[in-house]
N, C-alpha and C positions, 0 to 999 in steps of 0.2 A: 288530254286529261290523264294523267299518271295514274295506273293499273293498281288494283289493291296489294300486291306482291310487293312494287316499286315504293307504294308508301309506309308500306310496313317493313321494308328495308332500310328508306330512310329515318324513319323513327327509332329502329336497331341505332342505327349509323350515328344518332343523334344525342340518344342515351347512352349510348356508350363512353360519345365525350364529353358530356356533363359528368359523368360515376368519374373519367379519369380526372377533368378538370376538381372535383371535391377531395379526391386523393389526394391531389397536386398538393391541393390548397393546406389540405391538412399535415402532411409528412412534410411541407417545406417545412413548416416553423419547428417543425422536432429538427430536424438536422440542422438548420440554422442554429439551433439551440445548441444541439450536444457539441458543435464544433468548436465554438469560443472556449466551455468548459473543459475540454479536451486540452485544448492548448495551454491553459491556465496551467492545468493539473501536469502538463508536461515539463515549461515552465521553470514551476517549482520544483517537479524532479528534478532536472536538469541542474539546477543552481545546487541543491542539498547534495548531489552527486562532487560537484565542482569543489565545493565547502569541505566537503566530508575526506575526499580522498586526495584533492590536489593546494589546499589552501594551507600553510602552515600553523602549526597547532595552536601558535598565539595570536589566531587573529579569527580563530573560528568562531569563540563566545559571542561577541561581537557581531562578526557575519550571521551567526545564526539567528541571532534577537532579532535584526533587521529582516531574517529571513520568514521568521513566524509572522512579524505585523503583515509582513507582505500576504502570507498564504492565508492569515486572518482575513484581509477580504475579499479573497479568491472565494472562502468559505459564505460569507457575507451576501455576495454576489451570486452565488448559486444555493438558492436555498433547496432543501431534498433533495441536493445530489450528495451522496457517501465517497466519491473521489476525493473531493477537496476535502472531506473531512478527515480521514484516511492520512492526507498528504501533510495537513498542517498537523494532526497527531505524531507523527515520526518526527517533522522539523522539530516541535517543541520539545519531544523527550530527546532528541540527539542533544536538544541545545541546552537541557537539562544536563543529561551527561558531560557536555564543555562547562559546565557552571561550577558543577557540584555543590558540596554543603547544604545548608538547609532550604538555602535558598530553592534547591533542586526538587525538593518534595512537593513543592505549590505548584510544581512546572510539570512532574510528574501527573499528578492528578488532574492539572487540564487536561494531560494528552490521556489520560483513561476513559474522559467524560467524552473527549472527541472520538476516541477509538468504538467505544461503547454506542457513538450516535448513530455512527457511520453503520456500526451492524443492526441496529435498530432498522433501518434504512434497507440496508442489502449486506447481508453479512459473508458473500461471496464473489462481493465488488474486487478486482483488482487481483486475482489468485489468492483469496483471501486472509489477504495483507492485515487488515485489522485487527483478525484473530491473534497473527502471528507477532505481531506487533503489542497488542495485548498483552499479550500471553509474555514476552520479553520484559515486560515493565514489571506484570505480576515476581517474575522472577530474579529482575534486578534490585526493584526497590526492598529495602529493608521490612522484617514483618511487624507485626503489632508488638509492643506501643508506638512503636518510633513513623510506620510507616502500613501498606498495604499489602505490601508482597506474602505473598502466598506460594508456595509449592506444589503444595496437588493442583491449584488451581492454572497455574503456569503449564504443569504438563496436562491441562484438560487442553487448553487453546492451542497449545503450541501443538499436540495429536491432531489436533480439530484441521490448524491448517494445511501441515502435512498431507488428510485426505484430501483434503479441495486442491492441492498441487504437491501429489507425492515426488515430480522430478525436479522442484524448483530448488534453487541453488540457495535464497535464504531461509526458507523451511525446513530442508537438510541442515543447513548449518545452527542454526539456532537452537535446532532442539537438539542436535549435537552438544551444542556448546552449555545446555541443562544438562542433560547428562555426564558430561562432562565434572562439570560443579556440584551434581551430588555424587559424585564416587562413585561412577558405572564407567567410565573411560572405555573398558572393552568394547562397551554399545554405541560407544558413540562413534566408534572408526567408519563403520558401514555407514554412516548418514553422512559425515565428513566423506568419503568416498564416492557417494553416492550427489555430494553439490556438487565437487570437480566436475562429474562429466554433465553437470545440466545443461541445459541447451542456452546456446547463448538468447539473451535479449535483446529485440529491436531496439536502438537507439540508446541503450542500456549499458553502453561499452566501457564507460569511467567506474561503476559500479560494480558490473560483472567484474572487471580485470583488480578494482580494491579488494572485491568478497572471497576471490578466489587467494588472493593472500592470505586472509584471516582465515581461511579455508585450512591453507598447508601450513600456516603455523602453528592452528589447532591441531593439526592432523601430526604434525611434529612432534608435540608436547607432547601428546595422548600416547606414541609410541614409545616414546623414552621414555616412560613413568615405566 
């Protein structure tokens, strides 16, 4: 007959693999989960990268339209996750900028509504891209009547992402590149300066090596003014 010690060992021994087997049970289906959307969200980076820096300029409009249904239901597909939403916000303003004319304004304000969700969501998802993103629209699109765009509110977002990733390469450079186009050129050398030496990105190589162009060309202009 097993000792009071021996069976209170095995009851230890017992409980313990029940507590891990409930663990199990529960973190599989999260990690099952985040990996699909992982990949999704990669993906689509991956393609927008390809489009944006290595495809010729007359066939980007095109690529990109096919590019947004696609990351439409990437979005679809994961509902409450801010990645996909994040991902299909930039394709449609890129694809907006390959469009232009008015056409671009309707395209514009999807990708504010998706940027906007995404921070709703987690507004620190991605180095917070959303903001920054945001914040690039604000200060692209035209302002009232014709459009949204705003200035103070461009450099509210574009400051905002900055802190959430002061050494990132498109946070430097974008709010470089407002400063830039309100006539402070001077300030904007140190942020341009300051994307060059960002660290590179995993898997990020078609875009690091495009950004860093738009980097030294800014960085170009800005000195020769």
């Amino acid at each position: 007959m097993p000792t009071t010690h021996t069976t209170r060992r095995q009851w230890l021994a017992h409980t313990t693999a029940v507590a891990a087997a409930v663990t199990l049970a529960f973190a599989w289906p999260l990690a099952a989960h985040a990996a699909p959307v992982d990949d999704a969200v990669t993906e689509l980076q991956h393609d927008w990268e390809v489009i944006r820096y290595q495809m010729p300029a007359a066939e980007r409009e095109k690529r990109f339209e096919a590019l947004a249904a696609k990351a439409r239901k990437v979005s679809e597909a994961y509902p409450g996750r801010a990645e996909p939403l994040v991902w299909e916000g930039i394709i449609v303003s890129t694809y907006a900028g390959e469009k232009g004319g008015l056409g671009a304004l309707g395209l514009a304000k999807q990708a504010k509504a998706l940027y906007e969700s995404a921070i709703q969501i987690d507004g620190n998802v991605l180095d917070g891209s959303a903001y920054n993103s945001l914040g690039v629209l604000y200060h692209k699109v035209p302002g009232w009547p014709i459009g949204f765009g705003d200035k103070a509110k461009a450099k509210e977002l574009l400051q905002k992402a900055l802190a959430i990733n002061p050494k990132g390469i498109d946070p430097n450079f974008f709010y470089a590149e407002y400063l830039v186009d309100t006539k402070r050129p001077e300030e904007a050398v140190a942020y341009l300066e300051r994307a060059l030496q960002a660290p590179a990105r995993s898997g990020r190589q078609i875009a690091d090596t495009g950004r860093r162009e738009e980097v030294r060309q800014l960085l170009d202009k800005t000195r020769s003014k």
